[in-house]
Backbone as a ProteinNet text record, in pm:
[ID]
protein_1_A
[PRIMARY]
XXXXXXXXXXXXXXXXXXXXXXXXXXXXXXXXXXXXXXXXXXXXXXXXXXXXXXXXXXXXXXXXXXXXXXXXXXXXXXXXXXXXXXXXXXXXXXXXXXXXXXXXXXXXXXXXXXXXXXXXXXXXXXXXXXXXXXXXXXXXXXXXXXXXXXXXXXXXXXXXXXXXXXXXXXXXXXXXXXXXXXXXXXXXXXXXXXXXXXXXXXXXXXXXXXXXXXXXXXXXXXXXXXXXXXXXXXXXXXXXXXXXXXXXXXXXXXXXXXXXXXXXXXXXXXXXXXXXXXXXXXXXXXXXXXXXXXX
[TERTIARY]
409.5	340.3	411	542.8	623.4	622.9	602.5	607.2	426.5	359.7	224.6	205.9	231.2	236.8	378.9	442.4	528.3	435.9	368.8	285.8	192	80	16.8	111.8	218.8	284.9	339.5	366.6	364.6	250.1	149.1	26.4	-50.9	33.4	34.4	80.7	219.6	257.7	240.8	215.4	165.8	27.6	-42.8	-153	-119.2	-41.4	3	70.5	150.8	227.9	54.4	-5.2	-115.1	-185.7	-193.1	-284.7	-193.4	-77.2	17.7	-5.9	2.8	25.5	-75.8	-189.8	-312.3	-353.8	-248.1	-245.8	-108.3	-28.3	48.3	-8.1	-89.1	-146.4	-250.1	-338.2	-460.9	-382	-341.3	-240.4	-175.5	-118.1	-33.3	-142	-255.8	-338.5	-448.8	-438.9	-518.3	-513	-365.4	-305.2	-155	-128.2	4.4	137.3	104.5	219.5	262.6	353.6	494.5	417.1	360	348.7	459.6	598.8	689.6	674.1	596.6	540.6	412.7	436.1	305.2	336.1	497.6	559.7	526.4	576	611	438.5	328.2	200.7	172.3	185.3	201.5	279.9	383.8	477.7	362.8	340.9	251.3	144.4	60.6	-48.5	16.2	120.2	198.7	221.3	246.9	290.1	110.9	-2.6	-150.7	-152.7	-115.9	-183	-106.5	-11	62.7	37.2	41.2	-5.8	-151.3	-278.7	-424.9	-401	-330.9	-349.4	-319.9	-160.5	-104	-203.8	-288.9	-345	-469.1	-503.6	-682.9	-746.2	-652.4	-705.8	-655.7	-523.5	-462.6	-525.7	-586	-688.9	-826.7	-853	-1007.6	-1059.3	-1019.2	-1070.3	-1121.9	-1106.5	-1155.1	-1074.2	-1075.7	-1001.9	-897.5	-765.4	-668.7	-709	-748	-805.6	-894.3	-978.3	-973.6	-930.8	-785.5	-686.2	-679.1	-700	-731.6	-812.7	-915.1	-1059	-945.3	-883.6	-817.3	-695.2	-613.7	-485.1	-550.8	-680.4	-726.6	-738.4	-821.3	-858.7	-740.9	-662.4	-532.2	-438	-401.3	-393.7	-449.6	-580.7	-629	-644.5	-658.5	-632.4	-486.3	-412.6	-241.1	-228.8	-324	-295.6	-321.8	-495.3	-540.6	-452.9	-419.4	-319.7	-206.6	-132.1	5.1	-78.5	-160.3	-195.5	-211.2	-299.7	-341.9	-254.7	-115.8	-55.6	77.9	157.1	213.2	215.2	186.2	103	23.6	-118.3	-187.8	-120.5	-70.2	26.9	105.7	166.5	261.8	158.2	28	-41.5	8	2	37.7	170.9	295.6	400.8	468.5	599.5	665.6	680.4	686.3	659	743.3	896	981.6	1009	901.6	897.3	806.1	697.6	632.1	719	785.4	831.6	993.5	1017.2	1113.7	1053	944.7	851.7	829.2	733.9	704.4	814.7	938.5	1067.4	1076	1058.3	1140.4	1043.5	871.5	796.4	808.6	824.7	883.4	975.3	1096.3	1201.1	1181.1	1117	1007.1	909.7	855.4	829.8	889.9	976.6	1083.1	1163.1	1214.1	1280.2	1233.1	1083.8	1021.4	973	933.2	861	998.6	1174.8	1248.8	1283.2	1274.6	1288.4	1206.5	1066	975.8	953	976.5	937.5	1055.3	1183	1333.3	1319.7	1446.7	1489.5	1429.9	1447.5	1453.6	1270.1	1252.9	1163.5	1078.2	965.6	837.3	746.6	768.1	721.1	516.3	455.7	371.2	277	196.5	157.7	44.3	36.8	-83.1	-153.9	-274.2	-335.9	-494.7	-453.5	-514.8	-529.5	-564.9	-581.8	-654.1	-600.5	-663.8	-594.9	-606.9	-515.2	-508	-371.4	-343.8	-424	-481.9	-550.9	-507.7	-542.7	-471.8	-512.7	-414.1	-458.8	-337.7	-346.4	-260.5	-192.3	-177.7	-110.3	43.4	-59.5	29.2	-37.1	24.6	-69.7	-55.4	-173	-138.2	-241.6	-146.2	-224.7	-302.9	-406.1	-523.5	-541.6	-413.9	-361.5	-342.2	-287.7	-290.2	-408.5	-511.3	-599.5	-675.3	-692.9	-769.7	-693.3	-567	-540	-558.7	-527.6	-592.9	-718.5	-794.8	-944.8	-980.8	-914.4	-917.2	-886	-785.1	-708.3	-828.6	-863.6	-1016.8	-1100	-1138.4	-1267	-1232.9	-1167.3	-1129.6	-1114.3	-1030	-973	-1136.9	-1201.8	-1351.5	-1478.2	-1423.4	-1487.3	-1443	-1335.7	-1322.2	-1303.5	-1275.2	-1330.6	-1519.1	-1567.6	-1713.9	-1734.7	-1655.6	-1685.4	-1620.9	-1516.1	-1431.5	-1556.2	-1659.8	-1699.5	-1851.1	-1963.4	-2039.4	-2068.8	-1999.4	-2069.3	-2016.6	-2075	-2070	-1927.3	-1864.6	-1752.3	-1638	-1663.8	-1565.2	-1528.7	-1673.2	-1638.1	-1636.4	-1652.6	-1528.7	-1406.1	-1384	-1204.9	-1158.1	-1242.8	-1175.7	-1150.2	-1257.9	-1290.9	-1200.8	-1151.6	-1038.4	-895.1	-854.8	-740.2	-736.2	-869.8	-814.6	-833.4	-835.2	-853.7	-907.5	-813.3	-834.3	-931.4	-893.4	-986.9	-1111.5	-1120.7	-1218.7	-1349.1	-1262.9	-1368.2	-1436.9	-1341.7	-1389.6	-1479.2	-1492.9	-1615.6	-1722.2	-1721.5	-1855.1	-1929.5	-1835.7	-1867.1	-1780.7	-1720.6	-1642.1	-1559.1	-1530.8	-1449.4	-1321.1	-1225.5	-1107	-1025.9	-1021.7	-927.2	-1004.6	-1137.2	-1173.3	-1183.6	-1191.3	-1141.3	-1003.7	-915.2	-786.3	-762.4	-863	-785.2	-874.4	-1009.6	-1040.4	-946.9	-921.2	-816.4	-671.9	-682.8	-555.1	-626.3	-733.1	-782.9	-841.8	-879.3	-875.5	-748	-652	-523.6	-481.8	-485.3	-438.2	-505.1	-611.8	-687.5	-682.4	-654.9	-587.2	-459	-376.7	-277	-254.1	-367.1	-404	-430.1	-468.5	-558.8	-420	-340.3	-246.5	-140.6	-140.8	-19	-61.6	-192	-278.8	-183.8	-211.5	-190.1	-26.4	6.7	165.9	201.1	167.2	223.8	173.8	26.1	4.6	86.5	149.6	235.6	394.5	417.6	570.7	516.2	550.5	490.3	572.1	614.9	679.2	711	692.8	733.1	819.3	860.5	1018.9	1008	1083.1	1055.8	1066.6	1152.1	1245	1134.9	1046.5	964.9	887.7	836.5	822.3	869.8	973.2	1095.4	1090.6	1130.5	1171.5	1042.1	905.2	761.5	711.5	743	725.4	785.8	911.2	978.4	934.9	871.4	872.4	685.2	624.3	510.3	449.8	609.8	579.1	619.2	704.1	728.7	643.8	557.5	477	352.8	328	270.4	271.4	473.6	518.4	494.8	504.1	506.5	373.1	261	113.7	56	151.1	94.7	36.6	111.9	107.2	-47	-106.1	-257.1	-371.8	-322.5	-444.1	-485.6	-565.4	-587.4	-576.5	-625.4	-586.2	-450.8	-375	-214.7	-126.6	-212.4	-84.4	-168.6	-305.6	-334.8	-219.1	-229.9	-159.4	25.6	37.5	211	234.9	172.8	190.1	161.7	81.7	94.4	154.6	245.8	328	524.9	495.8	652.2	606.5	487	497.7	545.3	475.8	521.5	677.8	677.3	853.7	950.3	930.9	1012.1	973.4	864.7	879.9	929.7	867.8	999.5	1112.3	1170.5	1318.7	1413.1	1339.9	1362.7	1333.3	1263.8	1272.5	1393.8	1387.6	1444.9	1576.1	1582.1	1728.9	1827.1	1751.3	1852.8	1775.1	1777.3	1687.2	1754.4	1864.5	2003.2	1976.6	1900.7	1898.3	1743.7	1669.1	1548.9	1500.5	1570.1	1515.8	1609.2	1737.3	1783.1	1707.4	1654	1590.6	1418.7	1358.8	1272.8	1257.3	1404.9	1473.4	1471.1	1557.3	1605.4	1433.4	1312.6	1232.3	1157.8	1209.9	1140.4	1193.1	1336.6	1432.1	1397.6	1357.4	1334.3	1197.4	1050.7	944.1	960.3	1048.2	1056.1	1094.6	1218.9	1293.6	1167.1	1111.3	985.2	889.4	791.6	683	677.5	747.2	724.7	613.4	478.5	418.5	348.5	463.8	382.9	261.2	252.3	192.1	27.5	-16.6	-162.1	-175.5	-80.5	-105	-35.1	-99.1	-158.7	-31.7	25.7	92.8	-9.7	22.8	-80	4.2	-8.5	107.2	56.2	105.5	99.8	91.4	6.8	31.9	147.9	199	312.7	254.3
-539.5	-424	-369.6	-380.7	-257.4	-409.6	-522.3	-570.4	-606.1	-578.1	-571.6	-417.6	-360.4	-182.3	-208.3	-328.2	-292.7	-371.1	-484.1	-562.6	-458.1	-374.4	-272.2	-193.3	-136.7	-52.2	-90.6	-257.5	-365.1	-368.9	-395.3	-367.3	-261.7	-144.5	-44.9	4	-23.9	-17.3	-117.8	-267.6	-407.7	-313.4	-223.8	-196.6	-138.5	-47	77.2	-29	-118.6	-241	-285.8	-328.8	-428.5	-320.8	-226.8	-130.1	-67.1	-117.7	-83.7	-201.9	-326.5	-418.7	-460	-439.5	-452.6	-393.3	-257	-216.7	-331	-336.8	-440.7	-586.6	-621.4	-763.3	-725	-620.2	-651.8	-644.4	-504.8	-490	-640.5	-679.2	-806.7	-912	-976	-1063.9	-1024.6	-937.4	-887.4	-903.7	-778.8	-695.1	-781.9	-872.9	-953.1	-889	-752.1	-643.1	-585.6	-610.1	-539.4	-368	-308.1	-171.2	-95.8	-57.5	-30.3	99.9	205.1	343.9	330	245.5	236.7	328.8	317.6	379.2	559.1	511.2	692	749.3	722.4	761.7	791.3	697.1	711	837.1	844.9	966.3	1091.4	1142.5	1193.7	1223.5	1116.6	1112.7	1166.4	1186.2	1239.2	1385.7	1460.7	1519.7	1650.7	1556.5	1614.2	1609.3	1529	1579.2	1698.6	1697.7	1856.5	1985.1	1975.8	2116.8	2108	1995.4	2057.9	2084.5	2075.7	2072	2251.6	2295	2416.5	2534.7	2473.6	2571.3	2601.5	2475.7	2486.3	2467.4	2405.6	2338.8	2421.3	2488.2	2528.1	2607.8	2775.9	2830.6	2839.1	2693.9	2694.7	2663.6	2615.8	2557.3	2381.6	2367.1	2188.7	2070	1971.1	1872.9	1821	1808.1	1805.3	1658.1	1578.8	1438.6	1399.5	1533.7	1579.2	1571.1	1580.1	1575.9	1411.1	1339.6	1237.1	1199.2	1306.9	1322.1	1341.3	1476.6	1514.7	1394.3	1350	1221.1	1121.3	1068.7	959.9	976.7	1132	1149.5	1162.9	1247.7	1280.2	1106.7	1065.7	887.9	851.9	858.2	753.6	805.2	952.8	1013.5	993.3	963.2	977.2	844.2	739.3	577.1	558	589.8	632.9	673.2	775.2	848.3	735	699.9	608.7	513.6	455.4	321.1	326.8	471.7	508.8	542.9	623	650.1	579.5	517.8	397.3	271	202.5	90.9	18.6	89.6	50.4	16.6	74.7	74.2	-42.3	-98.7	-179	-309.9	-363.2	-409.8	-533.7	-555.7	-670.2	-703.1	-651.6	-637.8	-737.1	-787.3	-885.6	-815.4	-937.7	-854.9	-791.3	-798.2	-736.9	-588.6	-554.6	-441.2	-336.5	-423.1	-349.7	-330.7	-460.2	-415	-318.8	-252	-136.5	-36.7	-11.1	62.2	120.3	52.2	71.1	106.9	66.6	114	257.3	265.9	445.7	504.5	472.3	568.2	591.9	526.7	536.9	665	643.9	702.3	878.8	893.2	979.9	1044.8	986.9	1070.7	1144	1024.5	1073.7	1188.5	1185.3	1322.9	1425.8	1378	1515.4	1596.5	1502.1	1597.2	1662.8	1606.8	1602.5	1795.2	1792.7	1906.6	2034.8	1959.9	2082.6	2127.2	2023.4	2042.9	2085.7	2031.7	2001	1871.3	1849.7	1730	1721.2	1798.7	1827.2	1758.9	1710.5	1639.2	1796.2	1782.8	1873	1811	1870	1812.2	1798.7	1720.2	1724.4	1698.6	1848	1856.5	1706.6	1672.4	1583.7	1593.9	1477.6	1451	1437.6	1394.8	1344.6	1365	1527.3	1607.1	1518.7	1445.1	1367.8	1309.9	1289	1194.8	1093.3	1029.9	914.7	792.8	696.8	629	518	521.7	468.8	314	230.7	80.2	4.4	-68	-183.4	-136.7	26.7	97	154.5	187.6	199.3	326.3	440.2	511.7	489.6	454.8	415	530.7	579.5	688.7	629.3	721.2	723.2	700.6	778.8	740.3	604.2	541	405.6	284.6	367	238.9	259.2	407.6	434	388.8	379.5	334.1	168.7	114.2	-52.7	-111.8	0.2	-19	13.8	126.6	169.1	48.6	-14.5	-110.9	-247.7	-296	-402.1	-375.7	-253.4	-210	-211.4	-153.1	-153.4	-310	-353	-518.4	-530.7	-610.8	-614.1	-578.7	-493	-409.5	-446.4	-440.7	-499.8	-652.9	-715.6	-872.1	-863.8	-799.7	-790.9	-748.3	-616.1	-598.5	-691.7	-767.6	-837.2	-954.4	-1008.4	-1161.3	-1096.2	-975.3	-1001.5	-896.5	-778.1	-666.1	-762.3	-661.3	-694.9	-681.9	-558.8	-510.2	-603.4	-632.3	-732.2	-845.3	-926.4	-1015.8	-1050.5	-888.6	-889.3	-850.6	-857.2	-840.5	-958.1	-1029.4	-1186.5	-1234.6	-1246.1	-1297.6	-1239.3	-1123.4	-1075.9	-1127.4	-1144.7	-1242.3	-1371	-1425.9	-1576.6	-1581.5	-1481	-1513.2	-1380.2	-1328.6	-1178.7	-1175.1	-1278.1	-1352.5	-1414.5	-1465.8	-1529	-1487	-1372	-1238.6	-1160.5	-1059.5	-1080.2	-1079	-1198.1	-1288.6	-1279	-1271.4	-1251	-1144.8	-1047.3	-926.5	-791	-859.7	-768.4	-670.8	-583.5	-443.5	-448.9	-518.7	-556.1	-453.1	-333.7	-239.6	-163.1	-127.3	-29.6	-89.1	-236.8	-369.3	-306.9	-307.1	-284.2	-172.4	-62.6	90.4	104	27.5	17.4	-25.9	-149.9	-217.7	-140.7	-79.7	53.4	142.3	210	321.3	268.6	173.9	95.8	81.7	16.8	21.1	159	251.2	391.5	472.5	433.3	474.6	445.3	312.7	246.4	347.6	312.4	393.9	511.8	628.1	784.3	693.9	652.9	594.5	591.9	515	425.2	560	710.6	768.9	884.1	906.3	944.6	879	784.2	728	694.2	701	671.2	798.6	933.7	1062.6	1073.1	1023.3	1051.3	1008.6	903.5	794.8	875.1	879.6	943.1	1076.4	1182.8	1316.9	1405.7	1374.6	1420	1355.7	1423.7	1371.6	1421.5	1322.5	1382.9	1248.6	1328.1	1237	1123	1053.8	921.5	849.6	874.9	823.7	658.9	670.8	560.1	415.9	486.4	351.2	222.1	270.6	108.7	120.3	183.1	188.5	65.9	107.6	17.1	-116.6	-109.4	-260.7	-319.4	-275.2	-402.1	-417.6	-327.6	-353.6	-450.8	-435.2	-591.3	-719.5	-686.2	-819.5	-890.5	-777.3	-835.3	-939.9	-858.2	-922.1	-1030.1	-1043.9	-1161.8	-1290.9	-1230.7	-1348.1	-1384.3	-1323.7	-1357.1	-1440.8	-1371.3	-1471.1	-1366.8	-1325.8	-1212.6	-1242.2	-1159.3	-1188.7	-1236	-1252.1	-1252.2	-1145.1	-1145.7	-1003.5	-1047.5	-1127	-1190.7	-1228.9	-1256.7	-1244.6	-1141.7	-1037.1	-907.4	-839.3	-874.2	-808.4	-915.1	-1006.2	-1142.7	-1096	-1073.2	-1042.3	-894.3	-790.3	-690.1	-685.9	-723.5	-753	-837.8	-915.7	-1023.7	-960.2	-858.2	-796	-667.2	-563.7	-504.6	-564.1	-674.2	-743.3	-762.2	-811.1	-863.6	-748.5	-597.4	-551.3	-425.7	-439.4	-364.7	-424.8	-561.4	-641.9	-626.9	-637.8	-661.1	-523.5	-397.4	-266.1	-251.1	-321.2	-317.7	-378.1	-552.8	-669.4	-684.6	-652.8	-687.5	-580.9	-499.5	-402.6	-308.9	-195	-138.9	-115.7	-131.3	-174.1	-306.6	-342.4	-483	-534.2	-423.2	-486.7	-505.4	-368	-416.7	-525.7	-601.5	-691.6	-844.6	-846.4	-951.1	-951.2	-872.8	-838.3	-905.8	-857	-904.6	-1063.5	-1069.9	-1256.5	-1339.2	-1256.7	-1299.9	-1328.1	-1286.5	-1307.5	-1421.2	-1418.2	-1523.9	-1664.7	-1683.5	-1766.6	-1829.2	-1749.6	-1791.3	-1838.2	-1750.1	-1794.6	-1971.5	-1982.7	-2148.1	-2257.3	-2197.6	-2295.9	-2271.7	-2189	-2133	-2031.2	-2081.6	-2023.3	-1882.1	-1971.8	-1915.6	-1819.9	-1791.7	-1776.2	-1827.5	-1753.5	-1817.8	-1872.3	-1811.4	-1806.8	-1899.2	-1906	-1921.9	-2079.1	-2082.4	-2237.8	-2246.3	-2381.7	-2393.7	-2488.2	-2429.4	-2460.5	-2499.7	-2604.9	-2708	-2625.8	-2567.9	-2534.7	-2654.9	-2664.2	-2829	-2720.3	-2797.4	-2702.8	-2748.3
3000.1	2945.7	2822.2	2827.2	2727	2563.9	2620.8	2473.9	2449.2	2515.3	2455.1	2340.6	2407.6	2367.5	2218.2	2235.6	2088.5	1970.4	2041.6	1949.7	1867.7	1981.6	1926.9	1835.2	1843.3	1754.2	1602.9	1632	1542.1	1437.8	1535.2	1436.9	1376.1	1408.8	1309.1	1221.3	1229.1	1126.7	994.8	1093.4	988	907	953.7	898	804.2	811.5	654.2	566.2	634.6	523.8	448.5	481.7	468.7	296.6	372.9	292.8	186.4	193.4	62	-29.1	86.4	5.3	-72.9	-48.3	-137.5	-235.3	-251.2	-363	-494.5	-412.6	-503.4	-550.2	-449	-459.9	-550.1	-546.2	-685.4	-794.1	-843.9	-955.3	-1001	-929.2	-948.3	-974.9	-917.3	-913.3	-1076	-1095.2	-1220.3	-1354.4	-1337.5	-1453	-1435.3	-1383.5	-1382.9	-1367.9	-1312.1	-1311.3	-1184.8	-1164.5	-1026.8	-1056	-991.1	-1031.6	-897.6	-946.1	-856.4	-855.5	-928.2	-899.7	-777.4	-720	-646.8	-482.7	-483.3	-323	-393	-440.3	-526.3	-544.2	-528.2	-592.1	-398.8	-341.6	-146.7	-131.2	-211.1	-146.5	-153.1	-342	-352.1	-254.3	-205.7	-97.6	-43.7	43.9	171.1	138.5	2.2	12.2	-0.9	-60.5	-100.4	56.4	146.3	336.9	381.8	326.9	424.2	344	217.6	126.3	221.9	148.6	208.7	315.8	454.2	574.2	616.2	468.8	516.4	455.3	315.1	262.1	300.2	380	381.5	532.9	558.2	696.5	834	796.2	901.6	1012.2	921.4	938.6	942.3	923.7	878.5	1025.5	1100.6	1227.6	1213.7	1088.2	1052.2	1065.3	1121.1	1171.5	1068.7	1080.1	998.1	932.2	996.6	914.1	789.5	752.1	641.1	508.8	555.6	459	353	388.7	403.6	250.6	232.9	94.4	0.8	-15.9	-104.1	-136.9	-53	-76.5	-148.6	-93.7	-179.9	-323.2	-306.9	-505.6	-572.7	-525	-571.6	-633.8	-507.1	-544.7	-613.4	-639.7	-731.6	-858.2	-889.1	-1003.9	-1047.6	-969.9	-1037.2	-1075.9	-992.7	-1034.9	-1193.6	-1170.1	-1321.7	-1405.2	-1461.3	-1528.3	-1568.6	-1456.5	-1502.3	-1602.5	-1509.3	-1599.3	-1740.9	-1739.5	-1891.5	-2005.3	-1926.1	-2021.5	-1956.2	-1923.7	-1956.6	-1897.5	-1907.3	-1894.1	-1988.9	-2045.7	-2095	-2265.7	-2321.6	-2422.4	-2450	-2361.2	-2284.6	-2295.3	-2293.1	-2230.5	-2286.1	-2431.9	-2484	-2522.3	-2446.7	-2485.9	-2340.6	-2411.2	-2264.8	-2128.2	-2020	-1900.7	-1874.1	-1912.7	-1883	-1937.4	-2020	-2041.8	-1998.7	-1917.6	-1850.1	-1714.1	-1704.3	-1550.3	-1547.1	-1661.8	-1655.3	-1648.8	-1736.1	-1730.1	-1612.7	-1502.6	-1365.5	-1292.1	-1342.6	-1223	-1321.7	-1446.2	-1506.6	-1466.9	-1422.5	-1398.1	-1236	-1129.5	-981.8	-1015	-1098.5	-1113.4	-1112.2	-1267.2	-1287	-1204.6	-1097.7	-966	-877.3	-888.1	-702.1	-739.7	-901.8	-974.3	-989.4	-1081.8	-1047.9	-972.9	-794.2	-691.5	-597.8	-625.8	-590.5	-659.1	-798.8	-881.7	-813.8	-820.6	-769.5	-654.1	-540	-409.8	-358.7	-403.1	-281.7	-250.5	-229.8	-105	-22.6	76.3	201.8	272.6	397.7	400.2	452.5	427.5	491.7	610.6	721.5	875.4	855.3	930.2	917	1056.3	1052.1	1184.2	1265.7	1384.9	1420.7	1325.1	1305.8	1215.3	1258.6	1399.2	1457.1	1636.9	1656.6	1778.4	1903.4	1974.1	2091.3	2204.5	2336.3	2402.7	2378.8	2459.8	2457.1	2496.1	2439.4	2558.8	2649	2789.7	2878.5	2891.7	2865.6	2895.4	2895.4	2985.2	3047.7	3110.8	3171.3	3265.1	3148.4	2991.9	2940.8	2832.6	2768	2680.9	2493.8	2454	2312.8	2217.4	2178.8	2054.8	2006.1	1958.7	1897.1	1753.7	1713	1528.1	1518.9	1660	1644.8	1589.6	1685.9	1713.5	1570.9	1548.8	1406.4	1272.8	1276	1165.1	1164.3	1285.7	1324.4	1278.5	1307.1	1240.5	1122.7	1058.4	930.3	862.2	847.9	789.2	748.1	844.7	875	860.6	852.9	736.9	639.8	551.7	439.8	376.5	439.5	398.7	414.8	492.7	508.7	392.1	377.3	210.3	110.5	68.1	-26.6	-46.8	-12.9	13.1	-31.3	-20.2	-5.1	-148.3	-163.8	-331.3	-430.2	-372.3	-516.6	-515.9	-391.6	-368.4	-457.2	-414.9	-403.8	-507.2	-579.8	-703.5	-834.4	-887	-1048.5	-1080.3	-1063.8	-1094	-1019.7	-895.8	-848.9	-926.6	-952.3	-1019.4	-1172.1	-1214	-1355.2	-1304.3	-1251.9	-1218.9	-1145.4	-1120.9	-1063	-1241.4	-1297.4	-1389.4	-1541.7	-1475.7	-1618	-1523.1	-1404	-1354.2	-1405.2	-1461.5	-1466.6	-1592.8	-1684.9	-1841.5	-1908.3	-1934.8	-2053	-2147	-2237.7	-2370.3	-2346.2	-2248.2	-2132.6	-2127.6	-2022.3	-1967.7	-2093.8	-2199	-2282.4	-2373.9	-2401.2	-2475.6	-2376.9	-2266.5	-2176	-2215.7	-2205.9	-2259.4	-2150.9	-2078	-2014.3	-2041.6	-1981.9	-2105.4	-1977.2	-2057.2	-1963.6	-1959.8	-2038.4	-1997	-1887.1	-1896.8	-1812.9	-1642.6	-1652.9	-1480	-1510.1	-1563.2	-1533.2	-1443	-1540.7	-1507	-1358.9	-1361.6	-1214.8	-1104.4	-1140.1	-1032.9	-1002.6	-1092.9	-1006.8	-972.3	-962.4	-931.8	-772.1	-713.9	-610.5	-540.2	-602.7	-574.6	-480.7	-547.9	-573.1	-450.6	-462.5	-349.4	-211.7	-214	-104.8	-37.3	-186.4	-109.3	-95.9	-88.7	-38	137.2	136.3	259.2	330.2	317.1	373.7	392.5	265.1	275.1	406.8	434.4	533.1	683.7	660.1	766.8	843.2	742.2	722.5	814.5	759.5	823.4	922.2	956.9	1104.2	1207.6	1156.5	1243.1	1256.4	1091	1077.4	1029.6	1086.2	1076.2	976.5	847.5	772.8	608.4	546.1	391	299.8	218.7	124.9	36.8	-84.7	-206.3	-174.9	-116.1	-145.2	-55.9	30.1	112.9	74.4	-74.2	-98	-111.7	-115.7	-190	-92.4	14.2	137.9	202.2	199.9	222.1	84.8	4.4	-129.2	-122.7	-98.2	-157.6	-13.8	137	248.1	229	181.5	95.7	29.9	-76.2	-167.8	-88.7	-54.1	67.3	154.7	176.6	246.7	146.9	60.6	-89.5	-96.2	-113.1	-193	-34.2	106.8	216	230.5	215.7	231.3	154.2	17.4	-72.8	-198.1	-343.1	-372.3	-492.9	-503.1	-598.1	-505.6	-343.8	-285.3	-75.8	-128.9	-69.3	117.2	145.5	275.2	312.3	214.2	214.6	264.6	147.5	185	337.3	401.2	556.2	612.6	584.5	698.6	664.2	580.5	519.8	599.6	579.3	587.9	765.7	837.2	959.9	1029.1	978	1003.7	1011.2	899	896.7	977.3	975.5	1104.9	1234.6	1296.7	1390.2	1388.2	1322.2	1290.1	1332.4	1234.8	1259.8	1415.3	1463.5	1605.4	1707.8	1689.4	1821.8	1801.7	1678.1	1619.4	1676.5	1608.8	1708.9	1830.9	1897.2	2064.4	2158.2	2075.1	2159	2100.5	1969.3	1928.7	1866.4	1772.9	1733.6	1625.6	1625.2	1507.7	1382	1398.1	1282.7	1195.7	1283.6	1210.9	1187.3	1180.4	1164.7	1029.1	915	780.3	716.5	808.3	748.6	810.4	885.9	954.6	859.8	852	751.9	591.1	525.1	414.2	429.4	563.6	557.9	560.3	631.5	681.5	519	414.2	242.3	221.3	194.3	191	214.8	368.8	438.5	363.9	350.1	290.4	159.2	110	-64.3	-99.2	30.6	-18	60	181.9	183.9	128.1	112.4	39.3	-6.7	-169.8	-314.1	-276.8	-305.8	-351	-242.9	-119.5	-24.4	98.8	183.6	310	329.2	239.3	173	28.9	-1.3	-208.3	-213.1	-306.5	-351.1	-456.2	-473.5	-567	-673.3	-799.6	-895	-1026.6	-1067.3	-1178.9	-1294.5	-1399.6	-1551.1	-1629.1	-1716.7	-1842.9	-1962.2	-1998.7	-2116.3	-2219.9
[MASK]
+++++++++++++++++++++++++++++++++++++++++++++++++++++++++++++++++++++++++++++++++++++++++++++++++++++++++++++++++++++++++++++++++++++++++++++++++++++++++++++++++++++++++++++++++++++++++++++++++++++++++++++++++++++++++++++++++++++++++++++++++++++++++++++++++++++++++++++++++++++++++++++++++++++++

């Protein structure tokens, strides 16, 4: 019973990994860019659920889940924004300058909500008012199962919009050729600033969910939310979207047994080794195709 109930706990947290990581995997699969402000835009989300919850919701008598509308817009308006103003600038410039970029703008968050808010983390009440539900002679929250399902709809949906709208498939179609797309007639900055505004949105969703689970937020929150994120990215298989659900539910798993059966000291180093390990057999990841360049 007690390692079925860690699997479930596994796969909740694999879910918030999943739904981070799909914000790193489009970005990356698109726009060819590490967006490492992506933990830091989640923190944000975390910090839009406990203000709406203290200013609006507390007294209103309305279900704190709510909170949830406001994190997304908020996310995806702040995704917007970065992209627009640094990023987009950057666009035709080496990657290595976009990818300092993305680490001084992370930087640039965690300082500034650090300046304005405090350190100090801000608690965050249930999210999600209900019992436990009873199965296998065992009780598994409800934040659980909803963020389980949240996660597979979403993945589900978007798979549907990248395969079957218009807009999806200008954004497949500006991944495999800028100049390309283009000439079709595609307007590749405004797929860009979409594909983070998707991104972004995702991760309101995911920073929702994150606090229901961990009931509290503080600047630094994104950072090791972010880098086992990308990991999961980079093990699924990073630029494709079935990767980072399969990556991101694969290192949930990983690290709730690891904190049950072996040591919770050692779970973000078993995690780490668990990149390591994929990288010297599969490069390109667990999903991803290795694909020869002509020079």
């Amino acid at each position: 019973m007690g390692f079925i109930l860690q699997i479930i706990n596994g796969l909740q947290i694999g879910s918030i990994y999943a739904l981070v990581a799909l914000g790193y995997t489009m970005v990356y699969g698109i726009a060819l860019l590490i967006n490492f402000a992506h933990g830091e835009i989640i923190m944000v989300g975390a910090y839009t659920v406990v203000f709406t919850i203290q200013l609006f919701l507390m007294d209103s008598g309305l279900p704190f889940y709510l909170a949830i509308i406001p994190a997304v817009l908020v996310c995806t308006l702040l995704g917007i924004l970065i992209e627009r103003l640094a990023y987009k600038p950057l666009r035709n410039s080496p990657r290595l300058s976009n990818l300092i970029t993305a680490i001084g703008m992370s930087l640039l968050l965690q300082n500034l909500v650090m300046k304005v808010l405090g350190a100090s983390a801000r608690s965050v009440p249930p999210i999600f008012h209900s019992e436990p539900i009873k199965i296998f002679g065992g009780a598994i929250s409800v934040s659980t199962i909803i963020t389980i399902a949240i996660t597979a709809v979403l993945t589900l949906l978007l798979q549907l919009f990248m395969k079957k709208t218009k807009y999806g498939k200008a954004m497949i179609a500006t991944s495999e050729d800028y100049g390309a797309a283009s000439l079709v007639g595609i307007n590749v900055d405004n797929t860009l600033t979409m594909t983070f505004a998707i991104g972004s949105a995702l991760a309101g969703v995911a920073a929702a969910l994150y606090v229901a689970a961990y009931p509290q937020a503080y600047p630094l929150m994104g950072s090791m939310l972010g880098i086992k994120a990308f990991i999961a990215a980079v093990v699924g298989g990073i630029g494709l979207i079935p990767g980072a659900v399969l990556g991101g539910l694969i290192l949930g798993l990983v690290e709730a047994l690891t904190r049950a059966y072996i040591s919770s000291k050692l779970a973000d180093a078993i995690v780490f080794g668990l990149l390591i390990v994929v990288l010297i057999f599969k490069p390109t990841g667990l999903l991803g195709k290795n694909i020869k360049e002509k020079v």
